[in-house]
C-alpha positions as CSV (number, residue, x, y, z in Angstrom):
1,X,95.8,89.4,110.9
2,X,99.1,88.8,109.0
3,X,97.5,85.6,107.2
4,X,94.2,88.3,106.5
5,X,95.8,90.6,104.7
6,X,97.4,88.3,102.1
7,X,94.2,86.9,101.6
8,X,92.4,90.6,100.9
9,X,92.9,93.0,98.3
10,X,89.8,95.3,99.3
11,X,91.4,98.4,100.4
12,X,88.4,99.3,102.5
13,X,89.2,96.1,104.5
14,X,92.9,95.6,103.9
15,X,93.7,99.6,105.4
16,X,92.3,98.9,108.5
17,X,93.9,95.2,108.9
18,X,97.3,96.8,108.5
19,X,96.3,99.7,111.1
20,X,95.5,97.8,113.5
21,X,98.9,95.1,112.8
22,X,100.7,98.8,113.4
23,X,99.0,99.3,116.7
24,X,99.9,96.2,118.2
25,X,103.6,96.7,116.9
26,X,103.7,99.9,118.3
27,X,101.5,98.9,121.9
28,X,104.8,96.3,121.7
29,X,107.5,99.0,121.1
30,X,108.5,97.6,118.2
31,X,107.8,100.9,116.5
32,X,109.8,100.6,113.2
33,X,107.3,97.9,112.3
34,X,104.6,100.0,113.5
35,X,105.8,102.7,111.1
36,X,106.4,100.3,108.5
37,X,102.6,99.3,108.8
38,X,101.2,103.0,109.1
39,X,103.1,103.4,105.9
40,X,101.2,100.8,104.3
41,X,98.4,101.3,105.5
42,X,97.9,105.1,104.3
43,X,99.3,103.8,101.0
44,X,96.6,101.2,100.8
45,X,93.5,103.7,102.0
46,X,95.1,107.3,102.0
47,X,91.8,109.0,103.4
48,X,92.2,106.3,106.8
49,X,92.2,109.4,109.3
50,X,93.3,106.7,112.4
51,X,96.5,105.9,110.7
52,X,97.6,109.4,110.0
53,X,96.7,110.0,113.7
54,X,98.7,106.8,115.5
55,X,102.1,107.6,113.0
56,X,101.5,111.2,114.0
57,X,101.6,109.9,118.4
58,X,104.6,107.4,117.4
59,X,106.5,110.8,116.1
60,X,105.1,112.7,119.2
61,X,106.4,110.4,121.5
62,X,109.9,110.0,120.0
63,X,109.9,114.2,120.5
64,X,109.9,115.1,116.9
65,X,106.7,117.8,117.1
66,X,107.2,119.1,113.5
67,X,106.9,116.0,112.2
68,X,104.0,114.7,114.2
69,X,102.4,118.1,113.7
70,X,102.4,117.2,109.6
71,X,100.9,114.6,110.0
72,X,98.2,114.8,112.2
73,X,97.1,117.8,109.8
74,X,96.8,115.2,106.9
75,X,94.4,113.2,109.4
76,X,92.4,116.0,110.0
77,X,91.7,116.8,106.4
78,X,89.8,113.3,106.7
79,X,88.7,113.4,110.0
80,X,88.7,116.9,112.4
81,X,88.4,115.1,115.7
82,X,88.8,117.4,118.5
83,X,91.0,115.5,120.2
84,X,93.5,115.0,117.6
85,X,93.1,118.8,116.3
86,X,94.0,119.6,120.0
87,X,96.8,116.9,119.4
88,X,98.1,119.0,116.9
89,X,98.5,122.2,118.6
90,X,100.2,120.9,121.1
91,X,102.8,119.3,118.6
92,X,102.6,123.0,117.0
93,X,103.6,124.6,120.5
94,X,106.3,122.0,121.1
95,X,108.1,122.3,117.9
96,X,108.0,126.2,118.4
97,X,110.6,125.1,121.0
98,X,112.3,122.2,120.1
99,X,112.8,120.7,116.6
100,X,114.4,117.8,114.8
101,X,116.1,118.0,111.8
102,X,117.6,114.9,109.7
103,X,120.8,113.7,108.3
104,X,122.1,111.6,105.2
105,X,124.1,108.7,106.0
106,X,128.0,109.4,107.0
107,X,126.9,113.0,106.5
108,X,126.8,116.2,108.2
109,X,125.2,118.3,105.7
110,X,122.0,120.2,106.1
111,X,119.1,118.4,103.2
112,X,116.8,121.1,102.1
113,X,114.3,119.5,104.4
114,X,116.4,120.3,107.2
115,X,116.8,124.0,106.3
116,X,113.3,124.5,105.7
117,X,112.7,123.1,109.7
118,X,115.7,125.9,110.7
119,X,114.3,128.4,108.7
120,X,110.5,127.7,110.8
121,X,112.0,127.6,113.7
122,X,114.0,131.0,113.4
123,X,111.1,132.5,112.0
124,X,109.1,131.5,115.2
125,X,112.3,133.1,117.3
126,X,112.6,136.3,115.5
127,X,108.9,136.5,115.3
128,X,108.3,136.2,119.0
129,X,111.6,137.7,120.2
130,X,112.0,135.7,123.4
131,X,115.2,136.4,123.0
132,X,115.3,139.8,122.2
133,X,117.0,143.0,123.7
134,X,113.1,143.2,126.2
135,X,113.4,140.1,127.5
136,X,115.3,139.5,131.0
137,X,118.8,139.5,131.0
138,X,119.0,137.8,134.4
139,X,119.0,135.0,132.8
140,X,120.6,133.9,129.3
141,X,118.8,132.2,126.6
142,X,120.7,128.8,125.1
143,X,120.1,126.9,122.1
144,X,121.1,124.1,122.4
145,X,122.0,121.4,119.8
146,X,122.6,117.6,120.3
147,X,124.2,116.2,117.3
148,X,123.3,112.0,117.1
149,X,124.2,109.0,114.7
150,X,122.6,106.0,114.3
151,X,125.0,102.5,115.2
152,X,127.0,102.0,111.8
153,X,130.7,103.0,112.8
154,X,133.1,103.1,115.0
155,X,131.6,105.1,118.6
156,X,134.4,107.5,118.3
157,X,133.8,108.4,114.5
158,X,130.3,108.8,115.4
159,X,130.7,111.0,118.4
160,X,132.7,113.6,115.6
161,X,130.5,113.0,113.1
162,X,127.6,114.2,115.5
163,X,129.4,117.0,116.4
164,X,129.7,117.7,113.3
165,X,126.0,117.8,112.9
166,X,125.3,120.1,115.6
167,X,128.1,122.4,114.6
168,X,126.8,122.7,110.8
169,X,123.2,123.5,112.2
170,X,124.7,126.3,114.5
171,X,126.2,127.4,111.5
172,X,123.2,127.6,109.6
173,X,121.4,129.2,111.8
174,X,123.7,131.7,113.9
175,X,123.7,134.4,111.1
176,X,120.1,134.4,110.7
177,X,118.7,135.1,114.0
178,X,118.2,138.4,115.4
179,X,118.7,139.4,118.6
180,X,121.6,139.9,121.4
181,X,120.8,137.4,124.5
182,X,121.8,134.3,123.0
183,X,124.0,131.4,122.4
184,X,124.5,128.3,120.8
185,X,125.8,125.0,123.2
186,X,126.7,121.9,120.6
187,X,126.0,118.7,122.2
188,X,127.6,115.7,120.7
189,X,126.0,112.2,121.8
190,X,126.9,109.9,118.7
191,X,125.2,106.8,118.7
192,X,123.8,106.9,122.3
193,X,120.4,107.6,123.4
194,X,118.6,106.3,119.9
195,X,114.9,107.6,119.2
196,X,114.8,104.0,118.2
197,X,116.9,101.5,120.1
198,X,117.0,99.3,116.5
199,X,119.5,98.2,113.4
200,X,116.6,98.3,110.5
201,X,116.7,101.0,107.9
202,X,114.0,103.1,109.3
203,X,115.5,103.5,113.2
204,X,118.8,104.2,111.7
205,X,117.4,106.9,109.2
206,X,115.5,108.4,112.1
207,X,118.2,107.7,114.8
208,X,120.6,110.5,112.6
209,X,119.5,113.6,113.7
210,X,120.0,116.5,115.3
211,X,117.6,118.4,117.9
212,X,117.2,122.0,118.6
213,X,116.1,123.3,121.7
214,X,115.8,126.4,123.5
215,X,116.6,126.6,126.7
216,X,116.3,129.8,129.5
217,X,119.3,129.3,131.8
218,X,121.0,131.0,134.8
219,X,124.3,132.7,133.6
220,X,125.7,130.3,136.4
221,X,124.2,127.4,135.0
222,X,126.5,127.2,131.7
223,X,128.9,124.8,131.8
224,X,132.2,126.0,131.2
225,X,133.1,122.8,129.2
226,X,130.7,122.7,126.7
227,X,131.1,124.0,123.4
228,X,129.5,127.7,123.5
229,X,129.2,129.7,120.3
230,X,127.4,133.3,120.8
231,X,125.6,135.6,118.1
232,X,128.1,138.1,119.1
233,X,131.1,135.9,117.6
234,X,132.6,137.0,114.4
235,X,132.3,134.0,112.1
């Protein structure tokens, strides 16, 4: 398939050769090339539906909703399959929940891509109020927030730097939610556990991160180690 699409320049033919190069990579694991060739593939033939839908499972299954969620709305503009459009609420539901947001290299500042994912997740929070003054206070509501790197650096400058990460996304969003029955756990895991266990340029931009997630905990469940900032703090 490699040698075909050299050979062809018909985009009607060439999209789906480079689709279907990006599902073997990804039924491999290899799932930066399988991104790689989604990419190219959508660039190719933009109105390929199938594409939109496999990089929109590859982002589901690396637990980055919102993002999967975008895209499989950009399939369904060319193709409203009732399996994918069930596909995307599900992705909708989860990143209600849980969210990913992205970092710039050797950074810890929030892009305004990031804030825009903060301010959609709040406004799901303080929309829905499960953590408002009604809901039961038997148990304590967490959000939680793992801060990540990809491999460049020394492990112990990466674990601070994705602390850092976690710590500027509690910042950002501490002031802006509402309600009394929170707080905030920073979660610093540096370069371990990788979305994608790779060194190329698109597992390292995806592998800087940080996720959001809330969590419904026991008050005897919180571990007295970890990092715990509350809505109640002064700043």
């Amino acid at each position: 398939m490699k040698k075909a699409q050299r050979l062809c320049k018909d985009p009607a033919v060439l999209g789906p050769i480079l689709n279907n190069i990006g599902n073997i990579y990804e039924e491999q694991g290899r799932l930066s090339k399988a991104f790689w060739y989604y990419k190219r593939a959508i660039s190719i033939k933009p109105d390929q539906a199938i594409t939109y839908f496999g990089a929109a499972g590859i982002y589901l299954k690396l637990g980055d909703a919102y993002s999967a969620y975008l895209v499989y709305q950009r399939g369904l503009k060319y193709d409203s399959a009732n399996e994918m459009a069930r596909a995307a609420a599900r992705a909708r539901e989860q990143y209600q929940r849980e969210i990913m947001v992205y970092f710039p290299f050797d950074s810890a500042r929030l892009t305004q891509s990031a804030r825009r994912r903060l301010d959609l997740f709040l406004k799901g929070l303080n929309g829905h109020r499960p953590i408002g003054r009604d809901s039961d206070l038997s148990c304590n509501w967490v959000i939680q927030v793992a801060g990540y790197t990809c491999d460049l650096g020394p492990r112990a400058y990466n674990k601070a730097l994705a602390l850092r990460r976690a710590k500027a996304v509690i910042a950002y969003m501490k002031p802006r939610l509402r309600g009394s029955h929170v707080s905030f756990k920073a979660v610093s895991f540096g370069e371990e556990m990788p979305l994608i266990d790779s060194r190329d340029r698109i597992a390292r931009r995806l592998n800087r991160r940080a996720k959001i997630s809330l969590k419904r905990t026991a008050p005897t469940e919180l571990n007295p180690k970890s990092e715990i900032f509350s809505t109640s703090e002064r700043d």
